[in-house]
C-alpha positions as CSV (number, residue, x, y, z in Angstrom):
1,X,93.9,108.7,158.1
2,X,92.3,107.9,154.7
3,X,95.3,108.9,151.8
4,X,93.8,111.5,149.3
5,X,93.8,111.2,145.2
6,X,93.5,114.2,142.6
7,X,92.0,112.9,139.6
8,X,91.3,115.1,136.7
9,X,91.9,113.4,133.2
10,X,91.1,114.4,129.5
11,X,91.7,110.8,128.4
12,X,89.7,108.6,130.0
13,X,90.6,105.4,129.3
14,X,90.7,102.9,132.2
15,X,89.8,105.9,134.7
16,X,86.7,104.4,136.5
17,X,88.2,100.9,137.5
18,X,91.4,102.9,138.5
19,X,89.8,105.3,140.6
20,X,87.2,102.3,141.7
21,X,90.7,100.2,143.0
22,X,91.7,103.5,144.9
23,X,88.6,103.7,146.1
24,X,89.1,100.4,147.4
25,X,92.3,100.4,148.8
26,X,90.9,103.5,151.0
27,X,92.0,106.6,148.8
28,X,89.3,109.5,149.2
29,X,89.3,110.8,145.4
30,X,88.7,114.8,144.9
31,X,88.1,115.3,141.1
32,X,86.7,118.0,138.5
33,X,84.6,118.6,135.8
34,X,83.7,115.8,133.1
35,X,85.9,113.2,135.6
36,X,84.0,114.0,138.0
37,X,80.8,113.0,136.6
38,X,82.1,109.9,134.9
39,X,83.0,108.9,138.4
40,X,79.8,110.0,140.1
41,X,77.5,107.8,137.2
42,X,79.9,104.7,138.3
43,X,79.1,105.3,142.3
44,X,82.5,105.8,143.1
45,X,82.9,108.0,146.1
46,X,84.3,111.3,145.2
47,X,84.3,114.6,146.3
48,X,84.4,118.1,143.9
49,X,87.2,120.1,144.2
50,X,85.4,123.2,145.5
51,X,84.5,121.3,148.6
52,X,87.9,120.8,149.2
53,X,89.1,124.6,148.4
54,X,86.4,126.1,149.7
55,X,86.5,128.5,146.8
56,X,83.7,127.5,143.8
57,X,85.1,127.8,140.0
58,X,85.8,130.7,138.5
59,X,86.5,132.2,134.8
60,X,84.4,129.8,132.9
61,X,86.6,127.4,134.9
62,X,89.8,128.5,134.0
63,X,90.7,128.6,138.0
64,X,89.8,125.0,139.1
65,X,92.9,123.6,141.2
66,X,95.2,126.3,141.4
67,X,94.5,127.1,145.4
68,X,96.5,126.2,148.2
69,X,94.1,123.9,149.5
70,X,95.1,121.3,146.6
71,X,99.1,122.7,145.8
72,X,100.0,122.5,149.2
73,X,98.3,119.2,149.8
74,X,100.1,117.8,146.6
75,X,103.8,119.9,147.9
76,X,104.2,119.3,151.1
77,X,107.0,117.2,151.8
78,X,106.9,114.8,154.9
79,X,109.0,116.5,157.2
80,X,107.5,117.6,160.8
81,X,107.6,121.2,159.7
82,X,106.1,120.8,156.4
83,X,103.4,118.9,158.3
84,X,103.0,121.4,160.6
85,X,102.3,124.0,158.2
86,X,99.2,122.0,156.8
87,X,97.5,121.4,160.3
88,X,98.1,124.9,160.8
89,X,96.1,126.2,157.4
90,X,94.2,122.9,157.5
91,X,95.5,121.7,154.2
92,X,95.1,117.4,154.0
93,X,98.3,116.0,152.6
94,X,97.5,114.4,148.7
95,X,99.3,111.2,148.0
96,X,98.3,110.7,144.1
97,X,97.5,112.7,141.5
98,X,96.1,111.4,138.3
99,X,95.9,114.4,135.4
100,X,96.3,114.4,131.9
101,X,96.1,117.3,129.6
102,X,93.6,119.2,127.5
103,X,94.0,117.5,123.9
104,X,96.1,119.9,122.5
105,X,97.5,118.3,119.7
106,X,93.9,116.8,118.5
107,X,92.7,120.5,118.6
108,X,94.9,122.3,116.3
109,X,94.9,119.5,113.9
110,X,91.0,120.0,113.2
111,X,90.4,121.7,110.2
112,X,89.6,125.5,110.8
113,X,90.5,125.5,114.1
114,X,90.3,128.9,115.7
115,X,93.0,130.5,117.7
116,X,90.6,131.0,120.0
117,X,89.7,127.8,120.1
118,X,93.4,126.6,120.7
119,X,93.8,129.0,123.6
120,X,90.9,127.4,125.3
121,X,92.6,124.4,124.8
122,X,95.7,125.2,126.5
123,X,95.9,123.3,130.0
124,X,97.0,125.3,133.1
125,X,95.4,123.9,136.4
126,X,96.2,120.4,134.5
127,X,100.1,120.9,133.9
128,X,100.7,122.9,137.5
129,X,99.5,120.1,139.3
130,X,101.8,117.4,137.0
131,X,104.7,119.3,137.2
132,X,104.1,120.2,141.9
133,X,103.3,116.3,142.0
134,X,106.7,114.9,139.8
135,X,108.5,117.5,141.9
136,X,107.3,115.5,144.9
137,X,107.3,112.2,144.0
138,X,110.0,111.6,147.3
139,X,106.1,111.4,148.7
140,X,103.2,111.5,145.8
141,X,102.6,109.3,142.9
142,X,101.9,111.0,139.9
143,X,100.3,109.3,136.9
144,X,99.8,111.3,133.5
145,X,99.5,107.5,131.6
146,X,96.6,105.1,131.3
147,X,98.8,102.4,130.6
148,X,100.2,102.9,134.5
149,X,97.2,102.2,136.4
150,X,97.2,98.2,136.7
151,X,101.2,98.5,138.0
152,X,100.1,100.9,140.4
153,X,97.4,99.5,141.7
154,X,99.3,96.2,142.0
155,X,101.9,97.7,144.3
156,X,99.2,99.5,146.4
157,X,97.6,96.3,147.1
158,X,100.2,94.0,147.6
159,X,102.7,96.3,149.1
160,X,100.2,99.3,150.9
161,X,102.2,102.2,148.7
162,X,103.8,102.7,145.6
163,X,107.5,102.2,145.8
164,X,110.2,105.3,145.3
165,X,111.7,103.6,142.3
166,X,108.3,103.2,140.3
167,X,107.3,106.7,141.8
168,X,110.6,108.3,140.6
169,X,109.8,106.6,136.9
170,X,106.4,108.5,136.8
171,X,107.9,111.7,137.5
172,X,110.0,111.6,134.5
173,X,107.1,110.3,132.6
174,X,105.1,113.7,133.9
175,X,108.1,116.2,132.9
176,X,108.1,114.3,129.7
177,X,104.6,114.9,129.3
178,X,104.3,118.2,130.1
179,X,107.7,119.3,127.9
180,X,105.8,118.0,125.1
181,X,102.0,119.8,125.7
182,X,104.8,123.0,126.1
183,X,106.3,122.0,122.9
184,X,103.1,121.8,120.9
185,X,101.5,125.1,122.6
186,X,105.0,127.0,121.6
187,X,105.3,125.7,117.8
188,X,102.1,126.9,117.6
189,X,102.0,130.1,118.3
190,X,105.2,130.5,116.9
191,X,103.9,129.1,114.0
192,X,100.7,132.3,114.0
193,X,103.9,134.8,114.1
194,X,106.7,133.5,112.1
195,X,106.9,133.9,108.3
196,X,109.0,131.0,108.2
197,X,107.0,128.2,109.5
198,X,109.1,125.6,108.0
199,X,111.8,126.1,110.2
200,X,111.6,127.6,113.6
201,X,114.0,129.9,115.1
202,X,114.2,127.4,118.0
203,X,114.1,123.7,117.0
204,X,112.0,121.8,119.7
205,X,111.2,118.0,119.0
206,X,109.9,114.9,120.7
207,X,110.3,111.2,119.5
208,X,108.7,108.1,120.9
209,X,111.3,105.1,121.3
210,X,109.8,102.4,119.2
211,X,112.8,100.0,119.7
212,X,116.4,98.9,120.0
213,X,117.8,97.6,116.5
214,X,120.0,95.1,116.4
215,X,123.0,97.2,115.8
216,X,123.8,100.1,113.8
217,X,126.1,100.9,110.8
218,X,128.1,98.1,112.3
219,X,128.1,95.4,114.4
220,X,130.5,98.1,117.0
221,X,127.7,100.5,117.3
222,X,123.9,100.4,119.0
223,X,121.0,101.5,117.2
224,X,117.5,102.7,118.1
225,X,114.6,103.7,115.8
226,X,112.3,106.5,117.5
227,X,108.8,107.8,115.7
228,X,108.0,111.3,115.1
229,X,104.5,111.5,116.6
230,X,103.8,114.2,114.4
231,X,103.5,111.7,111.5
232,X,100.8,109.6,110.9
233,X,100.0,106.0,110.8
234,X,100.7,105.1,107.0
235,X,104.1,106.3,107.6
236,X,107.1,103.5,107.5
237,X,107.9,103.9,111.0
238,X,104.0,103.1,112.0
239,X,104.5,99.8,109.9
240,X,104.5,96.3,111.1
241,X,106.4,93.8,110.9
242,X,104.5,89.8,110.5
243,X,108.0,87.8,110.9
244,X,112.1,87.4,110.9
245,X,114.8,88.5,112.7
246,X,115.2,92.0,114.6
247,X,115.8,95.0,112.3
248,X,119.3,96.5,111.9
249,X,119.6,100.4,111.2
250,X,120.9,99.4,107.7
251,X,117.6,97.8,107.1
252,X,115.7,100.5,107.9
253,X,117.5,103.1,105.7
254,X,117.3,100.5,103.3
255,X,113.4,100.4,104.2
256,X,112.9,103.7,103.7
257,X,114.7,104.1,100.2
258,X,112.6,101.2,98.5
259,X,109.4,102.7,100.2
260,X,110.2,106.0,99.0
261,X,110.8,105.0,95.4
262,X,108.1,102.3,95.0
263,X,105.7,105.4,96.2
264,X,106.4,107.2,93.2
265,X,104.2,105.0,90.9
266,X,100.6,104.6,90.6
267,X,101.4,101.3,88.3
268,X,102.1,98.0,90.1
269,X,105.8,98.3,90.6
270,X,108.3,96.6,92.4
271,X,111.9,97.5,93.8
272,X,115.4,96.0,95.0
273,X,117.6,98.3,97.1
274,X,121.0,97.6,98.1
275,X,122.8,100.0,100.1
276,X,120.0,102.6,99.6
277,X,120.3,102.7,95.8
278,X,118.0,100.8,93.6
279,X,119.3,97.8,92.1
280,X,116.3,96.7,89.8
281,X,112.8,99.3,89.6
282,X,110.3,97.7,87.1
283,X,106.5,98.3,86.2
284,X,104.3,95.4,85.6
285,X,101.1,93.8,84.7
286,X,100.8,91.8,87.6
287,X,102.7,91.9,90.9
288,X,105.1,88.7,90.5
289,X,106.1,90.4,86.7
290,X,106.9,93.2,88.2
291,X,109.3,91.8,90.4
292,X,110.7,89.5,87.6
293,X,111.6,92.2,85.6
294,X,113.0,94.5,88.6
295,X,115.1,91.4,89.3
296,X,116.3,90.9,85.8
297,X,118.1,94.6,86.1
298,X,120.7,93.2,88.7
299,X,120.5,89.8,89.7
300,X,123.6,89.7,91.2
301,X,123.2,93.3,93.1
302,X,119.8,92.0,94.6
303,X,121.3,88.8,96.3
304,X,120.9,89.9,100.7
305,X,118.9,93.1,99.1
306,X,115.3,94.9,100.3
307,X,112.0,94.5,97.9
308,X,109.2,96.5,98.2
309,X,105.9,96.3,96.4
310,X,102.9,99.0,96.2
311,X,101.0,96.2,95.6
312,X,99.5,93.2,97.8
313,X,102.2,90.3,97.9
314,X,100.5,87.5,96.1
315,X,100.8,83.2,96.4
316,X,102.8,83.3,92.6
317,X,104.7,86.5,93.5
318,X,105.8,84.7,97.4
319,X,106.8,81.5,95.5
320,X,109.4,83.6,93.6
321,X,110.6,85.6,95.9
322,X,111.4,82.4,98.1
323,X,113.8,81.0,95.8
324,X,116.0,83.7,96.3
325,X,118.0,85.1,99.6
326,X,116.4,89.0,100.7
327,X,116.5,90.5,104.1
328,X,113.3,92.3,104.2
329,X,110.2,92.6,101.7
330,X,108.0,95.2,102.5
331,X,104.1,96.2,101.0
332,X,101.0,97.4,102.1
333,X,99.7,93.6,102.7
334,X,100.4,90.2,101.9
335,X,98.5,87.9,100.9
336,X,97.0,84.7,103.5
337,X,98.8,82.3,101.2
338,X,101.6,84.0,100.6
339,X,102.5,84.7,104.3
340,X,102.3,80.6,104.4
341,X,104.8,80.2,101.5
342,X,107.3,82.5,103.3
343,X,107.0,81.7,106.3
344,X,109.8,79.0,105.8
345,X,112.1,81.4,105.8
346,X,111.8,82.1,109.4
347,X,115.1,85.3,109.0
348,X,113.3,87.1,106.2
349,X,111.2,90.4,107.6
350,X,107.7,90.6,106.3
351,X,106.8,94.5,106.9
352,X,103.2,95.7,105.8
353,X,103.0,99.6,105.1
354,X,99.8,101.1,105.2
355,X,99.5,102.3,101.5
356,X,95.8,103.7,101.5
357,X,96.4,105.7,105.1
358,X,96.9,108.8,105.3
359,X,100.6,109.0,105.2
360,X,102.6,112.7,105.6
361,X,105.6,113.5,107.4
362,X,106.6,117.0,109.1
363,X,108.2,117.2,105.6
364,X,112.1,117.6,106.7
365,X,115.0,115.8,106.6
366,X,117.1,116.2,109.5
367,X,121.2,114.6,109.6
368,X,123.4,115.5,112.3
369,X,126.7,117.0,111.4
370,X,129.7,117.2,113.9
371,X,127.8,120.0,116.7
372,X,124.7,120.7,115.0
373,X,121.8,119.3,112.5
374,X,121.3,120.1,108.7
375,X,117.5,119.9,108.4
376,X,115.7,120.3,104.8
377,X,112.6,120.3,103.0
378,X,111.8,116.5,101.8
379,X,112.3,116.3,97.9
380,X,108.8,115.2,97.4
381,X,107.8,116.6,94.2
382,X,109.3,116.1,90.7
383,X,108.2,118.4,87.6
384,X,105.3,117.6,85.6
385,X,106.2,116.3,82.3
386,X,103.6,118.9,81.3
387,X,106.2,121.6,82.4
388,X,109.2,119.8,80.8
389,X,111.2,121.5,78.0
390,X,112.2,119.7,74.8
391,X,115.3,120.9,73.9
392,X,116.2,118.8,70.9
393,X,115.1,119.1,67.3
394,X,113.7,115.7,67.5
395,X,110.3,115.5,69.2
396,X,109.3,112.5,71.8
397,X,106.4,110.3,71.9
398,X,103.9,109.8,74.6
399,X,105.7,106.8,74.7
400,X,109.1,108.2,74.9
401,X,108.0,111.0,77.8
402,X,106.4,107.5,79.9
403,X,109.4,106.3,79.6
404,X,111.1,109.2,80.6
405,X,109.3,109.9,83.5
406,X,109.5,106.6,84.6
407,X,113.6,106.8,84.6
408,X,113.5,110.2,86.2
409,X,111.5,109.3,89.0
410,X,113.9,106.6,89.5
411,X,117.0,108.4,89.1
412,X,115.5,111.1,91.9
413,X,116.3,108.6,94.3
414,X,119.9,107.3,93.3
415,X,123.0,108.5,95.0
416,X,124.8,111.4,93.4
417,X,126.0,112.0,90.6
418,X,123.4,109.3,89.5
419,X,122.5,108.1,86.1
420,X,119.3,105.6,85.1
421,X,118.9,103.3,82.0
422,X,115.9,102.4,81.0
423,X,113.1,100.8,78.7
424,X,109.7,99.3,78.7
425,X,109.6,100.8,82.3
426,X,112.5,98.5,83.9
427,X,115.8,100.1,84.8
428,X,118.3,98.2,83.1
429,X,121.5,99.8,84.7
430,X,122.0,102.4,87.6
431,X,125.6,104.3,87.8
432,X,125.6,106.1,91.5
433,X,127.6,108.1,93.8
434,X,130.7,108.6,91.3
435,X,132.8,111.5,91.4
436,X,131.7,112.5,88.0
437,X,128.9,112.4,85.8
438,X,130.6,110.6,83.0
439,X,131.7,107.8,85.3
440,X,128.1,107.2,86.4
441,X,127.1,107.3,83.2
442,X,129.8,104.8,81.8
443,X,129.0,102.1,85.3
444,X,125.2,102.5,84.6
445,X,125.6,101.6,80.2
446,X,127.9,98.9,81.2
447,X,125.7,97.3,83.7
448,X,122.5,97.9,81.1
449,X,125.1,96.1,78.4
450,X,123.5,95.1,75.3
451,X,119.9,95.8,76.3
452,X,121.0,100.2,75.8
453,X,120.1,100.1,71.9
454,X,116.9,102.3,72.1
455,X,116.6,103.0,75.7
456,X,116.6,106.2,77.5
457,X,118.6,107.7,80.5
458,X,118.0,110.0,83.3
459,X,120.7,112.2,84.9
460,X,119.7,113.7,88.3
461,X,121.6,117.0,87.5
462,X,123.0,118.4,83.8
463,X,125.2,117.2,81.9
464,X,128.1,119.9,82.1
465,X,129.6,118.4,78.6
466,X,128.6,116.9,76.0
467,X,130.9,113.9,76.6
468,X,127.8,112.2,78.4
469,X,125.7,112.4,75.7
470,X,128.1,111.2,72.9
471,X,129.2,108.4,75.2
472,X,125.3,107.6,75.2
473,X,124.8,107.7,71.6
474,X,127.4,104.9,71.3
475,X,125.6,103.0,73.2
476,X,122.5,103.4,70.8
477,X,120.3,105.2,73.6
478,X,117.7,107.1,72.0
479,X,116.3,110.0,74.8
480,X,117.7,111.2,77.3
481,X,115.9,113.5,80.4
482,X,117.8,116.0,82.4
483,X,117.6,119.2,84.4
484,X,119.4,121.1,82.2
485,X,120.8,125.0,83.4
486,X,124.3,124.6,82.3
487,X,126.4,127.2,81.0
488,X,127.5,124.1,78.2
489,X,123.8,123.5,77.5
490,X,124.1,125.1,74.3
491,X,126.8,122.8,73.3
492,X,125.0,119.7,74.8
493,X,121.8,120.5,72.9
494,X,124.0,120.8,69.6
495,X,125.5,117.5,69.9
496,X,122.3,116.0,70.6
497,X,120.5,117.3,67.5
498,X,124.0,116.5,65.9
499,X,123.7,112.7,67.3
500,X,119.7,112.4,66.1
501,X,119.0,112.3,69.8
502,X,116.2,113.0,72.1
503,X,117.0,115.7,74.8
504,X,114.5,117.0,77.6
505,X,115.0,119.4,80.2
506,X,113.3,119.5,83.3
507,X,114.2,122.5,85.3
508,X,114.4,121.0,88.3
509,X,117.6,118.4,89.7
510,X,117.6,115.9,92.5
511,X,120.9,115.7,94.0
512,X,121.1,113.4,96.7
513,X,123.7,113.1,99.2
């Protein structure tokens, strides 16, 4: 008896040579709709579905498969009874079924998108007939993936079915598939009905493994990087890398501070991370000053560090960066000559970001904590210097709010409590993670030594004393840009004016933890 196939696919890819090697191999193919006519035009042998149920289409084809006819075919398991009961009704057993889904996702990310339209969208016949043939895979082969077909057809040639072991690995592919379409179709309409669309009452994600990292915090623990399909392709994760060893985890939270930071600025910029703090953050004319002068800020910090660029890595720039030891540069593209030049150093990661691409995220951040997640809003924004507040008697300069800005987008992404120095837009000295705001401040004016005389600081919260700011006057620093809010700011403000300093408020802090 010829073996029967379902196939009914919204992606076509591959489809007609698949279904033509069923063909083949002696598989009579039942299909529907716009499947069915792709395989008719390529003179494949199929049949319709209704000539198989008996029972034409109904509700603007909203009932297509769901009929005994095909479900009992695709369930039946291969016991004597089970077979009994389809000779009986007259149902022929189904060995393969090939379905994937409406596009869902595609459709609700159009641009006024109807919910009617997204309704119509929703798969029913498609997702009943996954989930009856996973359920059986002891006897049918389901397939919900183009990039299955050639292994399948291998094993049917060579081997006249498709082993259990494969078949078993296709079923969890199917559940898989059809947990996501339920996912998307349940955010959605949750999304129509809650007020709160930023965070669901019922947290429901799906990652794609992208690959095992070399190891994790430590060499003691494994590691694996997954992408959140819900972001697009200029995102980090959708990167790639053009050489050097595997990725660790520590790399790639490395990765993602320097992108994160070098993102902030339209100007060419370049910057060093160590341990997820910058190290050196400089503007410059060109894309190898830039990195001169970010490298001037800690020389000694950068040595194993992470550079990124928001520039193209140029021949000059590559010959610089050579000299010294980095584990990973990353930028939106590097140049032909320059991928020569470092190429030498076969254990340095080259990793190109797409820049121009559309790049936004779902917008959270999401840590585990011990039983449950902490999930936030990303700290995207920062406040227009438009909006900031001078609180001193003595006014700033355009010059002296560049600058400004320029420190307080880098401080935004410095551990708490952070401090930045800065001038001539290169950080000069970076005080994170202390305890207190005064020891920041006192690591990041050492580090900036004698280059502090007329230079500016940014403090990622307020100053709850003025001991901060009299420390920084000392120090000869002429501005300085904070949130301000303190019940001292009175007092701070004082000693500022007091001092002949520069103070701004923002209104807004950026703690990070």
């Amino acid at each position: 008896m010829f073996k029967k196939a379902v196939i009914s696919v919204s992606d076509k890819t591959g489809i007609v040579d698949f279904a033509r090697g069923l063909a083949e191999e002696g598989y009579q193919i039942i299909s529907t709709g716009g499947t069915f006519k792709a395989l008719k035009e390529a003179d494949i042998p199929v049949s319709y579905v209704s000539e198989i149920t008996g029972f034409p289409e109904i509700l603007d084809g909203r009932v297509k498969t769901l009929h005994p006819m095909i479900h009992g075919g695709i369930l039946a398991m291969d016991t004597d009874e089970h077979k009994r009961q389809c000779v009986e009704a007259g149902i022929d057993l189904i060995d393969l079924v090939c379905v994937n889904l409406y596009p869902f996702r595609e459709t609700i990310a159009k641009e006024q998108v109807t919910f009617e339209e997204a309704i119509e969208n929703i798969d029913i016949g498609g997702p009943t007939m996954v989930r009856s043939a996973a359920k059986n895979h002891s006897r049918v082969t389901i397939v919900v993936n183009p990039i299955n077909y050639e292994e399948i057809l291998s094993n049917i040639r060579e081997k006249g079915s498709v082993p259990l072991v494969l078949r078993k690995r296709l079923a969890a592919e199917a559940f898989a598939h059809t947990a996501e379409y339920d996912r998307l179709i349940a955010g959605y309409l949750e999304g129509q009905i809650d007020t709160d669309v930023h965070f669901p009452q019922n947290l429901r994600m799906f990652a794609s493994k992208v690959q095992d990292l070399r190891y994790g915090e430590n060499p003691q623990q494994k590691a694996v990087l997954y992408a959140d399909p819900e972001a697009e392709k200029g995102t980090l994760v959708y990167g790639r890398q053009l050489q050097g060893k595997e990725l660790s985890y520590n790399n790639w939270m490395d990765m993602d501070a320097a992108w994160e930071i070098v993102s902030e600025y339209e100007d060419t910029a370049c910057v060093i991370i160590k341990h997820t703090n910058p190290c050196g953050v400089a503007l410059g004319s060109t894309v190898q000053e830039a990195y001169v002068r970010a490298l001037e800020a800690d020389p000694i910090s950068a040595f194993g560090g992470i550079i990124a660029f928001n520039r193209v890595v140029d021949e000059e720039t590559a010959k610089t960066i050579k000299e010294r030891f980095y584990e990973v540069v990353i930028a939106p593209d590097f140049s032909l000559r320059a991928k020569e030049i470092l190429a030498d150093k076969t254990n340095l990661r080259l990793f190109v970001v797409g820049r121009d691409e559309c790049c936004d995220t779902r917008g959270w951040k999401i840590r585990t904590v011990n039983g449950g997640f902490l999930i936030q809003e990303e700290d995207k924004s920062t406040t227009p210097i438009l909006e900031w507040e001078v609180a001193s008697e003595k006014k700033p300069s355009e010059d002296d709010l560049a600058e400004l800005e320029f420190a307080w987008k880098a401080c935004k992404h410095v551990k708490s409590n952070a401090i930045v120095v800065s001038n001539r837009r290169q950080v000069i000295g970076v005080g994170a993670g202390q305890m207190n705001r005064v020891g920041s401040a006192k690591i990041a004016l050492e580090q900036a030594a004698d280059e502090t005389k007329g230079a500016y600081i940014a403090s990622d919260a307020f100053f709850p004393f003025p001991d901060s700011v009299e420390l920084a006057h000392s120090h000869g620093i002429k501005a300085i840009v904070q949130p301000g809010g303190s019940v001292r700011d009175k007092e701070v403000i004082e000693t500022a004016d007091k001092l002949g300093m520069i103070l701004v408020f923002t209104g807004r802090r950026h703690f990070k933890h």
